[in-house]
N, C-alpha and C positions, 0 to 999 in steps of 0.2 A: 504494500500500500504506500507506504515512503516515495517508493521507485516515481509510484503513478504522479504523487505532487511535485515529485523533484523535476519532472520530466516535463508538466506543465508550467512548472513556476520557470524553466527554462525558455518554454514556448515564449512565455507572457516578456521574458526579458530579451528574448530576440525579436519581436514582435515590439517591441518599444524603441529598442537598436535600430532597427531598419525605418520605424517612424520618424526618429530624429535623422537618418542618414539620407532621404526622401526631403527635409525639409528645405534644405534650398534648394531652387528653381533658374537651370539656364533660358533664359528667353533668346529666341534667336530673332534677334532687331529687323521688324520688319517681313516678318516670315518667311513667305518665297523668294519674296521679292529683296530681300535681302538689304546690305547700306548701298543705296547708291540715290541718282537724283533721282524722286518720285516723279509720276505723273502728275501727282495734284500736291500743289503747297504743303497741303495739312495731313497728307499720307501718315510720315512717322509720329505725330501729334495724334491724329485718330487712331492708329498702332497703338500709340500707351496708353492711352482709354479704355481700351479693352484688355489688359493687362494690371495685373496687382505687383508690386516690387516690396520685398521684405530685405531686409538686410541680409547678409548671408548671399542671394540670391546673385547670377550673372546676367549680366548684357552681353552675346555674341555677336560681334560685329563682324558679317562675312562681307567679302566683295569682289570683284572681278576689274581688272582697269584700274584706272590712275583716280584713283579713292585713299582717303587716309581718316581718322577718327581722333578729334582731340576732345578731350575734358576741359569746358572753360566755365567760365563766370556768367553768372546771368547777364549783366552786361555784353559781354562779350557773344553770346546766343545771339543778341537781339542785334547785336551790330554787324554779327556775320566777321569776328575778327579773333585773332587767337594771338593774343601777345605774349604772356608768358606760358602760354597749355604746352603739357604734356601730348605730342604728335607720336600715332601708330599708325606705319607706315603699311602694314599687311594686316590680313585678318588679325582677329585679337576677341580673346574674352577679357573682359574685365568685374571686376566682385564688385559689388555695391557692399561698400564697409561702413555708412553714416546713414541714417534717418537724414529725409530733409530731399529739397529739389536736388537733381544734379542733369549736369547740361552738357551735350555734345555734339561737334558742329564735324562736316568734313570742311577742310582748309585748302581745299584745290581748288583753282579757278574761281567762279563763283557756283559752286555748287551747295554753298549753307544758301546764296540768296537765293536759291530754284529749289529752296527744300527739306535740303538735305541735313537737318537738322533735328535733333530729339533733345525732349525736357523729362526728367523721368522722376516721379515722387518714390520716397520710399520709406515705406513706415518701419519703423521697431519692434510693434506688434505684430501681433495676429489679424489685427483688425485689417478688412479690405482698405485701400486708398486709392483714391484717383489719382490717374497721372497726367501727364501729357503735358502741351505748351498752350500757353494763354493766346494764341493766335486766331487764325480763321476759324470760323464755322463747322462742322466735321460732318463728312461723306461718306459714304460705304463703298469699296474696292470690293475684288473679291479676293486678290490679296489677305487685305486686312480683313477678312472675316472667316479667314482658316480657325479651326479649333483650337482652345488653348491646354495643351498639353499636363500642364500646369493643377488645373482643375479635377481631371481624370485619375490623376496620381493622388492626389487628396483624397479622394472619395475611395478607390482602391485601400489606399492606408487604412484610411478609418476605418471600412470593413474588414479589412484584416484585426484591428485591431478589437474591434467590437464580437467577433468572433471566438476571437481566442480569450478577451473574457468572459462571453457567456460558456466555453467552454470549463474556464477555473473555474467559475461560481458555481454551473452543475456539477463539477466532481468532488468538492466540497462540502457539496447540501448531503 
């Protein structure tokens, strides 16, 4: 009888492991469509809308062509200029490590002015947050209305996890 508890108090702690190891989330910027200049202004803006940003969590910024990705100042978002930012020159993931807006322009050409630009909120919590950039209006692509991956994985967890304790609680009773 030992064996039986020992075996499920294991369940319950691998099953917690793998909840915490689930918890951050890479978002790939942009979905198919990937970083580069959108079709419409507000593409990557309605992108983070539909997205929730927790700490922990990444941005993958993929691309093709003479594209780069820098981290700048709100200021510097809005002005389409990147004075002192950190510049990545190839794909790159990057970790969101602060609560709070964080903002990223590409510095080629004028490709933040046609676009190319993301504002990304990112809470502390658990709680959902809005993201996105105080800009235009927002539209629907279809693009931007691929599945969020994100989501699916949550829900998965939890029923794993709800599982394996209604499991311990009936072998107990």
């Amino acid at each position: 009888m030992d064996r039986h508890y020992t075996s499920l108090i294991g369940l319950l702690i691998l099953g917690l492991a793998f909840q915490q190891g689930q918890a951050a989330v890479t978002h790939e910027v942009g979905d198919a469509l990937g970083w580069t200049i959108p079709t419409e202004m507000n593409f990557y803006s309605s992108w983070a809308d539909k997205q929730t940003f927790h700490v922990g969590d990444k941005l993958d910024f993929k691309w093709n062509g003479p594209h780069n990705v820098a981290k700048v100042t709100k200021e510097e978002y809005e002005s389409c200029t990147a004075t002192s930012a950190d510049v990545s020159e190839s794909s790159v993931v990057l970790p969101l490590t602060s609560a709070g807006t964080h903002y990223f322009i590409c510095t080629v050409g004028k490709h933040c002015e046609h676009g190319q630009k993301l504002a990304v909120k990112i809470s502390s919590s658990g709680s959902p947050s809005p993201s996105g950039s105080p800009s235009s209006p927002t539209s629907s692509s279809p693009a931007a209305a691929a599945p969020q991956a994100d989501s699916a994985s949550s829900v998965s967890v939890g029923a794993l996890f709800a599982v394996m304790s209604a499991l311990l609680v009936s072998s107990l009773a």
